[in-house]
C-alpha positions in Angstrom: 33.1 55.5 79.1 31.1 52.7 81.0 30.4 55.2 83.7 28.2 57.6 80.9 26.1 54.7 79.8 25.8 53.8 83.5 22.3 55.6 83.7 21.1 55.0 80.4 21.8 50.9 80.9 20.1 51.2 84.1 17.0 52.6 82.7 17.1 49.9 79.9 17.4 47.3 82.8 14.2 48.6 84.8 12.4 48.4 81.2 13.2 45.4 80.8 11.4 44.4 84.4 8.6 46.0 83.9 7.9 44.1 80.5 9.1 40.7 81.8 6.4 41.4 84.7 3.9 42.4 82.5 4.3 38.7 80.6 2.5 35.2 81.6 3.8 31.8 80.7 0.6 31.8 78.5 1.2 35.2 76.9 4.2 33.1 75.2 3.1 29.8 74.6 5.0 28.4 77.4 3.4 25.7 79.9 3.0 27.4 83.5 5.5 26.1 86.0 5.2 23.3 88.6 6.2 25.4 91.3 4.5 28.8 93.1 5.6 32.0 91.5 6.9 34.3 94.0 6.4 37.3 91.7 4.0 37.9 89.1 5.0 37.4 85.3 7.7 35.5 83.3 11.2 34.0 85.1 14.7 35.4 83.9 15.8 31.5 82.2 12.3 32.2 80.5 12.7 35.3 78.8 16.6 33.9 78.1 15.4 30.7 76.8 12.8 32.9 74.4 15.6 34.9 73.2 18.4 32.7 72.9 20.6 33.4 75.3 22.0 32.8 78.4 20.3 32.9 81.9 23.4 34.8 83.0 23.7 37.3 80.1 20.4 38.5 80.5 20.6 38.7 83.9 23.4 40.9 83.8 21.3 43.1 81.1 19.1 43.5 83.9 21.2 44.6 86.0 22.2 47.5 83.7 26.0 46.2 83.5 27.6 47.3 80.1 27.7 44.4 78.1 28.1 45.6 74.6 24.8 44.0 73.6 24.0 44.0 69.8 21.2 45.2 67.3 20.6 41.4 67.0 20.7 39.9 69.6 18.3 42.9 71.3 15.9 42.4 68.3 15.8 38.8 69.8 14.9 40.0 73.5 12.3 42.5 72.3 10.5 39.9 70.5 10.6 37.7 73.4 9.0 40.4 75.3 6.2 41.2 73.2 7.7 45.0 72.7 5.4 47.2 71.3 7.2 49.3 68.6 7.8 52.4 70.7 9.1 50.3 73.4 11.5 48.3 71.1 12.4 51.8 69.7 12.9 53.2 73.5 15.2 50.0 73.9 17.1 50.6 71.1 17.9 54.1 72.6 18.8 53.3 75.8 21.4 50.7 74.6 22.8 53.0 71.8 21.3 52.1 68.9 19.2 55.6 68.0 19.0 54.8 64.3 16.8 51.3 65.3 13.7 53.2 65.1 11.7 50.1 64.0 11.6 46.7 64.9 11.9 44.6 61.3 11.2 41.2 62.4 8.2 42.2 64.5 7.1 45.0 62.3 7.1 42.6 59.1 4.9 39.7 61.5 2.0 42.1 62.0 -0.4 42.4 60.2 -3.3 45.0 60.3 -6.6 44.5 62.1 -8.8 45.1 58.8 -7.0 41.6 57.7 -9.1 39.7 60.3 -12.2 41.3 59.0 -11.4 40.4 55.3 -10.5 36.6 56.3 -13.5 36.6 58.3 -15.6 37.5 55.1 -14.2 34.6 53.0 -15.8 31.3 52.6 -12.6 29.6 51.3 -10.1 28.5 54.3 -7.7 31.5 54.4 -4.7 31.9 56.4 -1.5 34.8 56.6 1.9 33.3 57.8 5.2 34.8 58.0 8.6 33.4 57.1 8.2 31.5 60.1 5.5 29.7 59.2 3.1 30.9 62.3 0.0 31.7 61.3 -1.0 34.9 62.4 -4.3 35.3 60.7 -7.1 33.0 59.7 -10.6 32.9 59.2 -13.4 29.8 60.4 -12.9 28.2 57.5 -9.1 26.9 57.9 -9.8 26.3 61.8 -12.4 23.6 60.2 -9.7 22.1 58.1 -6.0 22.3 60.1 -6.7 23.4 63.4 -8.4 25.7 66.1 -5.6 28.0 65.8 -7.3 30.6 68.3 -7.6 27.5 70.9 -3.8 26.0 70.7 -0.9 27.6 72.4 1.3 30.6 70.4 4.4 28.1 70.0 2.1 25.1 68.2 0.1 28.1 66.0 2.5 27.1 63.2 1.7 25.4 60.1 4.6 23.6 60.4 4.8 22.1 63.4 0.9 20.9 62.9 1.8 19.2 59.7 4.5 17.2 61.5 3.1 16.7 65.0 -0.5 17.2 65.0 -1.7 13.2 64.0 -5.3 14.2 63.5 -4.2 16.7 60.8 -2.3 14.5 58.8 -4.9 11.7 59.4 -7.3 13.9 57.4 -5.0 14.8 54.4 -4.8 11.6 52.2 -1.4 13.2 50.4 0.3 13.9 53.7 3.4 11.5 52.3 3.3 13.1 48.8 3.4 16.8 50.2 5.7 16.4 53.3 9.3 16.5 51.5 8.1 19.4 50.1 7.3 20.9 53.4 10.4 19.7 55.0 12.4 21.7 52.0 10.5 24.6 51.8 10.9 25.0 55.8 15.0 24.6 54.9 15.0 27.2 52.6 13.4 29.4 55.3 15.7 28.5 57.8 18.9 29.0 55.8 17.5 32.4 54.9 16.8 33.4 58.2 20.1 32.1 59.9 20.6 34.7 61.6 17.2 34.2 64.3 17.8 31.6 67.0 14.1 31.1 66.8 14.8 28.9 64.0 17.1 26.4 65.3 14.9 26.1 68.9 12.1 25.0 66.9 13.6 23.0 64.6 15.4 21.2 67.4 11.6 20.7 69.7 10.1 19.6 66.2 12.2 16.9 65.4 11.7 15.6 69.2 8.2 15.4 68.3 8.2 14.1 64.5 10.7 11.3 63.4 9.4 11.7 59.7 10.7 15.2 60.3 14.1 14.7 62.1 14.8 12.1 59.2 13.7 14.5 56.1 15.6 17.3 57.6 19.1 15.5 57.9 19.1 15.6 54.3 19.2 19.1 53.8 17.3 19.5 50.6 15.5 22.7 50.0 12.6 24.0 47.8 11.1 27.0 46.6 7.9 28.2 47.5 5.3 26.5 44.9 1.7 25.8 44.8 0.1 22.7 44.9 -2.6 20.3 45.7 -4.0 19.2 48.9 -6.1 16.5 49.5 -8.2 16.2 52.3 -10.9 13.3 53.7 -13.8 15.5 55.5 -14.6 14.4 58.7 -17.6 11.4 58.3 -16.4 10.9 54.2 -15.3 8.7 52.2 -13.4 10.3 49.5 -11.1 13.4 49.5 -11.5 16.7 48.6 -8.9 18.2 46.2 -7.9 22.1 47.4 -6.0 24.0 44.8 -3.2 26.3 47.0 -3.6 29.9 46.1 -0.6 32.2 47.5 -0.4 36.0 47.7 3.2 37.5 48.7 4.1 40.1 50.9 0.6 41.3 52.5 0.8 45.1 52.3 4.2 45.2 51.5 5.5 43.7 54.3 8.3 41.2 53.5 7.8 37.5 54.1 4.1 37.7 55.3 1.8 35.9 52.8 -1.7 35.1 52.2 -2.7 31.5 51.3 -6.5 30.7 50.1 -7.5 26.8 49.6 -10.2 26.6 46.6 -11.9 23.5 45.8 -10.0 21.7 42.5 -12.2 23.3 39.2 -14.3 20.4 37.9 -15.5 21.7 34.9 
């Protein structure tokens, strides 16, 4: 039986070059190594360390050798590649999986191109994230208040990770201590629903390296629901804060865990 798949497993492995060549440390919000790259685009113990798995077990996928790979743990690799959906479908394929037309986590993460026009167009700080927290779209505005999220590196373009280890953000929000067990919680609840992605435990892992408040807050395992609220920032140059009322949209265009979040100025009439 291993002898049928032979060809099929060799194709995927050749695939799976060419899109690992095709791939900078940039591309994937890794720093660039300290030493020469002999060939151009990402290492093996890259792409393995993006996935999840082991610098061995991917080799061997490589290599074409009939591994009994799952859905999963595929869906894992095409994400760390950057497949495009026929690609992830065309890996699917090869490794037996014909049903996996689509690629869910990837396919629920994108969002369409007329969303950056629509952000663009608002003068209220605007931002779509996914059940990861990574921001994926936002307008001027919300670069003004969190971050320059087109300037910072893919793996810190999380809401997340710049509440906890980003200094000069939380500097500039004057209930940073009031809102951050909520954040911790609600980023619980994410996790727990998403157990199944080893994206999750990675980042929570370089995050509390990087934020003691964080490490602390999520040994105790509380969890929240998603909520509104208020957030107080101090302009750059003022005195007193500015209350934001949190405005949240859920599932843009149907796609599931992909929201919308618009920061209005508090009503003072």
């Amino acid at each position: 039986m291993a002898d049928s798949r032979a060809p099929q497993l060799q194709a995927l492995g050749r695939m799976l070059r060419s899109c690992r060549s095709r791939l900078s440390p940039a591309d994937v919000g890794l720093p660039p190594g300290h030493n020469r790259r002999r060939t151009p685009g990402l290492r093996r113990e890259e792409v393995a360390e993006l996935a999840g798995v082991s610098v061995t077990w991917y080799t061997w996928l490589e290599q074409g050798r009939d591994i009994r790979a799952t859905a999963s743990i595929l869906d894992c690799v095409g994400r760390a590649l950057r497949m495009s959906a026929d690609e992830y479908a065309h890996m699917m394929d090869l490794a037996g999986f014909p049903a996996r037309t689509n690629r869910p986590a990837e396919t629920e993460r994108s969002v369409p191109a007329r969303w950056r026009l629509i952000l663009a167009g608002m003068s209220h700080p605007a931002l779509i994230v996914d059940e990861r927290a990574d921001v994926l779209v936002w307008n001027a505005a919300a670069c003004a208040l969190f971050a320059d999220f087109g300037a910072l590196p893919e793996a810190e373009r999380n809401m997340i990770w710049q509440w906890f280890a980003n200094p000069d953000l939380r500097e500039r929000i004057a209930n940073w201590e009031e809102r951050s067990p909520y954040a911790v919680a609600l980023f619980r609840s994410l996790f727990d629903r998403n157990a199944g992605d080893p994206w999750f435990p990675r980042f929570v892992e370089k995050l509390a390296a990087a934020s003691p408040y964080f490490r602390e807050r999520w040994s105790r395992h509380e969890v929240r629901r998603k909520s509104g609220g208020e957030l107080e920032f101090v302009p750059s140059g003022a005195e007193a804060a500015q209350r934001l009322e949190t405005t949240s949209f859920r599932n843009v265009d149907g796609r599931e865990g992909v929201h919308l979040f618009v920061f209005t100025p508090e009503d003072t009439d």
